[in-house]
C-alpha positions in Angstrom: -19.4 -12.1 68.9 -17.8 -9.1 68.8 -14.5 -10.5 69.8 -15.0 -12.3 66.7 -15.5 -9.6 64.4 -12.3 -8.1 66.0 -10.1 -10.9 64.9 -11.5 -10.9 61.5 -11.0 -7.2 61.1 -7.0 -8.2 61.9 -6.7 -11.0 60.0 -7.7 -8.7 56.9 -5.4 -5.9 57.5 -2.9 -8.0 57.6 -3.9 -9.4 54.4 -3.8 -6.2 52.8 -0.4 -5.3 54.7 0.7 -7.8 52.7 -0.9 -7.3 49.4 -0.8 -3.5 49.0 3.0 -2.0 49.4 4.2 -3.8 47.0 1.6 -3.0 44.5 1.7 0.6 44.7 6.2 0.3 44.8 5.7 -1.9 41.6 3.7 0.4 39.4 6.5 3.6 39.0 9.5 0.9 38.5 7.2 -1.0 35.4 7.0 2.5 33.7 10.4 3.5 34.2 11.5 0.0 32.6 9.4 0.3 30.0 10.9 3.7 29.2 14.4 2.6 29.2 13.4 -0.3 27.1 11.6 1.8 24.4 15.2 3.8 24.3 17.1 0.7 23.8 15.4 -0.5 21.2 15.6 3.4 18.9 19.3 2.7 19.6 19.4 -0.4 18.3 17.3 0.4 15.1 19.5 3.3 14.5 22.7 1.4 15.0 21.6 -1.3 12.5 20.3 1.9 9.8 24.1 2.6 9.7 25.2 -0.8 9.7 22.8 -0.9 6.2 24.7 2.5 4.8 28.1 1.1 5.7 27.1 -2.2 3.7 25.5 -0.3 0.9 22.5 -2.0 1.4 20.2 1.1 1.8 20.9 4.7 0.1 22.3 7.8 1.7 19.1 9.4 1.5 16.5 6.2 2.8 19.2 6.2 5.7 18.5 10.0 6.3 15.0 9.4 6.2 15.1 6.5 8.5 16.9 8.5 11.4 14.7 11.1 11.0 11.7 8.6 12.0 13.8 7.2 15.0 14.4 10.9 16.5 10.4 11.4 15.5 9.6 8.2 17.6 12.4 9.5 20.6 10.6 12.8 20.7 7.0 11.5 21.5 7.8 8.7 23.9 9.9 11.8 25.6 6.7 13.7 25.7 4.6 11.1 26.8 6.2 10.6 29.9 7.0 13.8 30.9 3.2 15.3 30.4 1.3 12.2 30.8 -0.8 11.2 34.3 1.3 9.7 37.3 2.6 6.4 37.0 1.2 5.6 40.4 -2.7 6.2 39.2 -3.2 2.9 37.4 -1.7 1.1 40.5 -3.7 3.2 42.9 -6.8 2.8 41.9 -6.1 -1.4 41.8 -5.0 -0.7 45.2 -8.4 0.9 46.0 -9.8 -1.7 44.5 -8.5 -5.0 46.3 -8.6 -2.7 49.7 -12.5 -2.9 49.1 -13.5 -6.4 47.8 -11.1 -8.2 49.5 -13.1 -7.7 53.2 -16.4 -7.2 51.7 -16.2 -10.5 49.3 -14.7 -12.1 52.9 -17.4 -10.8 54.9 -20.0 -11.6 52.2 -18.8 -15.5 51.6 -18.6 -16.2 55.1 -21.9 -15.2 55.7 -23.2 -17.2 53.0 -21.6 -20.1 53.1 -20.0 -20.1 57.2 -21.9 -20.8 60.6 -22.4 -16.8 62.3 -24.5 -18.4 64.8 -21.5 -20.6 66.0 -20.1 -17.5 67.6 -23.6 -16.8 69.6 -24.5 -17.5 73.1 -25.9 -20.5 73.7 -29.5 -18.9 74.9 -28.9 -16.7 72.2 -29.2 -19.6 69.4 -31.7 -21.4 71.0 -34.3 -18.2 70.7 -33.1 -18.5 67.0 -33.7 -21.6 66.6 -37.4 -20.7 68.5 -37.7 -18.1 66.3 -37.7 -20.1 63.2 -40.0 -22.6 64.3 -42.3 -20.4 65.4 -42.0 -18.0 62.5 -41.4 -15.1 64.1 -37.7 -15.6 62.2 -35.6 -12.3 61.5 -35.2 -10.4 64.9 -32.0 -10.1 66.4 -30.9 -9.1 70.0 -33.9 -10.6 71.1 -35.0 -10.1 75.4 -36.3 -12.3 77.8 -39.4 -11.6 77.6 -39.0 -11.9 73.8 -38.2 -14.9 74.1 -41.3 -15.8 75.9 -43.3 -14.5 73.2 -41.5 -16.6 70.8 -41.7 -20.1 72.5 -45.5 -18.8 73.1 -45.8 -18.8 69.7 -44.5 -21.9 68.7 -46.7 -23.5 71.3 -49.7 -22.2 69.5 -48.1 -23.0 66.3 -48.1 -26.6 67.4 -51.7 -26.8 68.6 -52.5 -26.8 64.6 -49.6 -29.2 63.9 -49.7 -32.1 66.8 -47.2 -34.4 65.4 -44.7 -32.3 64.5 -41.7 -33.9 66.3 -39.0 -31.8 66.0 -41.3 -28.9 66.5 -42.4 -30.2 70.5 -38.7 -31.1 70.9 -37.6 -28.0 70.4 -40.3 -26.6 72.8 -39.5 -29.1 75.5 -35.5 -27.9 74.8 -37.1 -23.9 75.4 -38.7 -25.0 78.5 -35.6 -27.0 80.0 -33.3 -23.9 78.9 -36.0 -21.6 81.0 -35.8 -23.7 84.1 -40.0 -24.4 83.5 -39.3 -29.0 84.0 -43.3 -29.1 83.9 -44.1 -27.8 80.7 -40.9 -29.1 79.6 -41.5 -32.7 80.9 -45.2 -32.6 78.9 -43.7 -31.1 75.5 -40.7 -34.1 75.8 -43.7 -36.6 76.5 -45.2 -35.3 73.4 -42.3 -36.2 71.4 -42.1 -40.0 72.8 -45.8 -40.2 71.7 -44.8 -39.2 68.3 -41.6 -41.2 68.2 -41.4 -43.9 70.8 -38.2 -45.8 71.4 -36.0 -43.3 71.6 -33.4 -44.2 74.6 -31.9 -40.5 74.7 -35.0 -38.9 75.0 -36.4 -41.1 77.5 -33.1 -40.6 79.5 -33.8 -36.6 78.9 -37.6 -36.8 79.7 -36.6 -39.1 82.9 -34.0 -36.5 83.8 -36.5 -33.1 83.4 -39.2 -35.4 85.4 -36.7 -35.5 88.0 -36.1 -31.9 88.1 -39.7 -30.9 88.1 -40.0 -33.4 91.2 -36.9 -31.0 93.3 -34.3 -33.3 91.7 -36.1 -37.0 92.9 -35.5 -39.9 90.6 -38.1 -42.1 92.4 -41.6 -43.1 91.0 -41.9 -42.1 87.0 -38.4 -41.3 86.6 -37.1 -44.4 87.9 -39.3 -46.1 85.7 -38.5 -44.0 82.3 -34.9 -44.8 83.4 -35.7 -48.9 83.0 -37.8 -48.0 79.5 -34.8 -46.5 78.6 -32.5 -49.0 79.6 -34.7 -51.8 78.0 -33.9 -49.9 74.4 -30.3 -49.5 75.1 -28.3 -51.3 78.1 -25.2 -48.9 77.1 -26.8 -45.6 76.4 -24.4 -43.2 78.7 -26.7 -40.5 80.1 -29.2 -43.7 80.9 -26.9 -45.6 83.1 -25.9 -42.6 84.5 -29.0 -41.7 85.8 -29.6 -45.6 86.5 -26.9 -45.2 89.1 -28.7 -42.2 90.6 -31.9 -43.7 90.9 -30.2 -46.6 92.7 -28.1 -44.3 94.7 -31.2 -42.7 95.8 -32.7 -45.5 96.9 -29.9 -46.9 98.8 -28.8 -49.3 97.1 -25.0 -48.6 96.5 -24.1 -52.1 95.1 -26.8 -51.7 91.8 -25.5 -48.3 91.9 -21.8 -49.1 91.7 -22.6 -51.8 89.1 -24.5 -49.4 86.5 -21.6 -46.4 87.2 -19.0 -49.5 86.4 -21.1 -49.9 83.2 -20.9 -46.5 82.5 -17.1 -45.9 83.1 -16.3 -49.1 80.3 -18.8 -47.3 77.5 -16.9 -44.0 78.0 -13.6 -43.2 76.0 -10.8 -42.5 78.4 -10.4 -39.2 77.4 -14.0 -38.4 78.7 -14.6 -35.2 80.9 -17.5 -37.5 82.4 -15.1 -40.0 83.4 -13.5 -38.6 86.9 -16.8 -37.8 88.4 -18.0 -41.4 87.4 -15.2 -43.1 89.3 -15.7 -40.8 92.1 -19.3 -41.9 92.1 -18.0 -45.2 92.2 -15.7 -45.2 94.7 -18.3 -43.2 97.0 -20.7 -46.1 96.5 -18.3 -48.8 97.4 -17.6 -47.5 100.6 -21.5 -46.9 101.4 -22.0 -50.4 99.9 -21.0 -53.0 102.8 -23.1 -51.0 105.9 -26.0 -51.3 104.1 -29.2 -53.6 103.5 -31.3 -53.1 100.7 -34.6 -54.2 101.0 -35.2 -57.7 98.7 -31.9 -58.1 98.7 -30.3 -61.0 100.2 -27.5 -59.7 103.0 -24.5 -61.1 103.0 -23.2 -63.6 105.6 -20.0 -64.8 104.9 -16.8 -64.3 103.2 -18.0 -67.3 101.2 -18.4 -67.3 97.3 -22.3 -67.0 96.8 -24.5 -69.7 96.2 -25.3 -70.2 92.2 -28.8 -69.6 91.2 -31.2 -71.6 89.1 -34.3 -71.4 87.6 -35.8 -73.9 85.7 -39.5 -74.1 84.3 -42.2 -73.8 80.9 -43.6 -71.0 79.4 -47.1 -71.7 78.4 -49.6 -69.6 75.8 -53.3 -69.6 76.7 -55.3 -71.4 73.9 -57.2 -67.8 73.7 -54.1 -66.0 72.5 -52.9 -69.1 70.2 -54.2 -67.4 67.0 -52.1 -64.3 68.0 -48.6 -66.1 67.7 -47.0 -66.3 63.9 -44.1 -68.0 62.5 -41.0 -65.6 63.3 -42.4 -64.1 66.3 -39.7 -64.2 69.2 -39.7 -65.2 72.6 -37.9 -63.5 75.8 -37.9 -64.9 79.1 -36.4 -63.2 81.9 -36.4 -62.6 85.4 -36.4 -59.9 87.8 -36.2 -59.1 91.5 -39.5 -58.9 93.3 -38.6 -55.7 95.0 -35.9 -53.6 93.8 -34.5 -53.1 90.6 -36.6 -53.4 87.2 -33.5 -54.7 85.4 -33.6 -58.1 84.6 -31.5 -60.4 86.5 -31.4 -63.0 83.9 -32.7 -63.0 79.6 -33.1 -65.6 76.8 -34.4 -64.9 73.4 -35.8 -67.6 71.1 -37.8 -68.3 68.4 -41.6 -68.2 69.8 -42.5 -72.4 69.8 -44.6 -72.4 72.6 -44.8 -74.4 75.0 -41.1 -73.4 75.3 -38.8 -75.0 78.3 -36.4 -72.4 79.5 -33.6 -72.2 82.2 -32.2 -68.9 83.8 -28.9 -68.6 85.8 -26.1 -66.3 87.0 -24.4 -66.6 83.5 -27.6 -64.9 81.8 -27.1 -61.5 83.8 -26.9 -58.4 82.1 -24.6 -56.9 84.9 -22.2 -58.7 87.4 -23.9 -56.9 90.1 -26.9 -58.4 89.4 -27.6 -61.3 89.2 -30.2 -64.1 90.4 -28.1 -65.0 93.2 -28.0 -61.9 94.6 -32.0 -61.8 95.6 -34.0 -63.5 98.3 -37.4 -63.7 95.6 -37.5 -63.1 91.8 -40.4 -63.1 89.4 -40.0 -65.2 85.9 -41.9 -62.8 83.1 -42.2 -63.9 79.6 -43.0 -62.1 76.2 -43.9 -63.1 72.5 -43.0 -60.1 70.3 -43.8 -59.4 66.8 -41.2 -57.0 66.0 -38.6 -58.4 67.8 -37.5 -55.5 70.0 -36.4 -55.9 73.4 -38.9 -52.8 74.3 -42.5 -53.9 75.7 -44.9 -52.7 72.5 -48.2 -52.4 72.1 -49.7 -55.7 71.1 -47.4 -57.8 72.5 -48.4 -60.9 74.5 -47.1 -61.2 77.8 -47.4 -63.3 81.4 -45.4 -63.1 84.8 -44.9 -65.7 87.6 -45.2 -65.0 91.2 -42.8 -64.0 93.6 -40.4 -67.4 93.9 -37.4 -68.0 95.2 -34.1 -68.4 93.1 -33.4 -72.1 92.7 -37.6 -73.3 92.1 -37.9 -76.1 90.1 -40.9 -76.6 87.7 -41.5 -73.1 86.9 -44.9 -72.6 84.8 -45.7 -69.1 83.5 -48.6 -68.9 81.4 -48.6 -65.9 78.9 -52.3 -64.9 79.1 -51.9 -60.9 78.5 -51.6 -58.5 75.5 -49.2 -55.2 76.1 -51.4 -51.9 75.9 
């Protein structure tokens, strides 16, 4: 901040380098002109007096009179100069003048109309930013344990207003920026109550769960990564952190696929984009020493075999009265053990009974795919709003673990989403 300041300070001297010399040079050379031009003109008045006599146009004694008011009018500009202030006063005191508004109405615009805080610490704007929510607003050069007090505040603050989003998100951002992932994790939770459906903050809640859980991505992070995926299938951070949670568990090929996924979302010019491709490349070489478990290993050199599914979604007659002209209809699959994305997806209008098929061409990445996995389960959902998110109220039904390739599917959609 201060470093700021400095070059501001700079950038007006200069300015006024500029502005001022010439100002106070200028002033003396204007009087002395208009001096020498008073002068001319008595000259040229008395000249054309005697051009009048010469001509007879004016009489000996108006001509007298005449030069006597030209010498009167000599005399007192002669006086005037010589006992009169400094020529320099007028233009010093306009000198003065601009030396002072100049920086302050500089100083006083930027601050009204400019961005200060841009030149803050991060940390620093971010107890701001606390400050005002909490209303505590106004303190500057805040400490830690100021601080403290301030995101203590706006957590009581929020006890009296409970659905005040961008209130809890702000408290979950304090937490994170304090290292505390627990209270973090619950005010970020907070906000997805409020606001569901947000892929970015289910990719940042999934990320502080993680932290809180010494940096594991297994159990409710993995699956906050899926929720999040389900919203958005290109959502950066998400299949970033989809790549992780594979990588975690071993399985380099699902992790090589969503980094892949990843590095054709970023621009080119990305700072993310080097680590990605070494994350790839890392993968890859783990990839071929290694069995994941539901995942069918590979024996040959040998293109793999295509996968089929073929089958009927059925509604139960108790949920018939639920289904309404527009609702829509996905059908998917998924592997039995492993990843939660699906393998294979259709979307149609919701006509049930509905006849479906699923294969390889359905998947929503090249790494996986139906093929790929020894036993799938078929899942099917009517939803109201459309979304590709699970929402409360929607019907739903699931097969059981088949292999790719049944015929004669039958899942029966006998289940409503809490």
């Amino acid at each position: 901040m201060t470093v700021f300041w400095i070059v501001v300070a700079l950038f007006l001297l200069g300015a006024l380098l500029v502005m001022l010399p010439p100002l106070l040079r200028g002033a003396p050379m204007a009087e002395v002109d208009s001096h020498g031009a008073n002068l001319a003109a008595h000259r040229d008045q008395l000249r054309e007096a005697e051009r009048d006599l010469a001509d007879d146009l004016i009489t000996p004694e108006r001509f007298a009179q005449t030069r006597a008011e030209i010498e009167h009018r000599v005399l007192e500009d002669t006086s005037v100069v010589g006992t009169g202030p400094p020529v320099t006063r007028p233009a010093l005191r306009s000198a003065i003048a601009l030396a002072l508004l100049i920086p302050l109405g500089s100083v006083l615009t930027y601050l009204a109309l400019g961005r200060p805080d841009a030149a803050v610490p991060q940390l620093s704007r971010t107890s701001a930013a606390v400050a005002t929510a909490a209303g505590t607003a106004g303190r500057h050069n805040v400490t830690p344990e100021q601080i403290e007090k301030m995101i203590s505040a706006l957590a009581e603050r929020l006890k009296s207003e409970p659905n005040n989003a961008e209130g809890w998100l702000m408290l979950g951002r304090s937490y994170t920026a304090l290292g505390r992932y627990r209270d973090a994790a619950i005010a970020l939770r907070r906000v997805n109550d409020i606001a569901p459906g947000d892929a970015g903050l289910i990719a940042d809640l999934a990320d502080i769960v993680g932290m809180a859980q010494n940096k594991r991505l297994a159990g409710e992070p993995a699956r906050l990564v899926q929720q999040a995926l389900d919203i958005d299938p290109r959502h950066a951070k998400t299949l970033a952190l989809a790549g992780s949670v594979a990588f975690e568990a071993k399985d380099y090929a699902a992790a090589r696929g969503y980094w892949e996924r990843l590095a054709a979302v970023l621009a080119p010019d990305s700072p993310m984009l080097p680590s990605v491709r070494v994350n790839i490349a890392r993968a890859t070489s783990l990839e071929g020493g290694n069995k994941v478990v539901g995942r069918a290993a590979p024996t040959s050199t040998a293109a793999p075999r295509a996968a089929r599914l073929t089958g009927s979604v059925e509604l139960s007659p108790v949920l018939a009265h639920r289904v309404a002209a527009g609702d829509t209809l996905f059908v998917f699959a998924r592997a039995a053990e492993g990843p939660r994305m699906p393998l294979a997806i259709l979307r149609a209008s919701a006509s049930l009974p509905f006849a479906f098929t699923l294969d390889d061409s359905m998947a929503m990445s090249p790494q996986l795919k139906l093929s790929s996995f020894s036993h799938v389960v078929v899942g099917a959902r009517v939803s109201r709003s459309g979304n590709a998110t699970p929402q409360p109220g929607d019907l739903i039904g699931q097969s059981t673990a088949l292999s790719p390739g049944a015929p004669n599917v039958r899942v029966l959609i006998d289940q409503v989403q809490p």
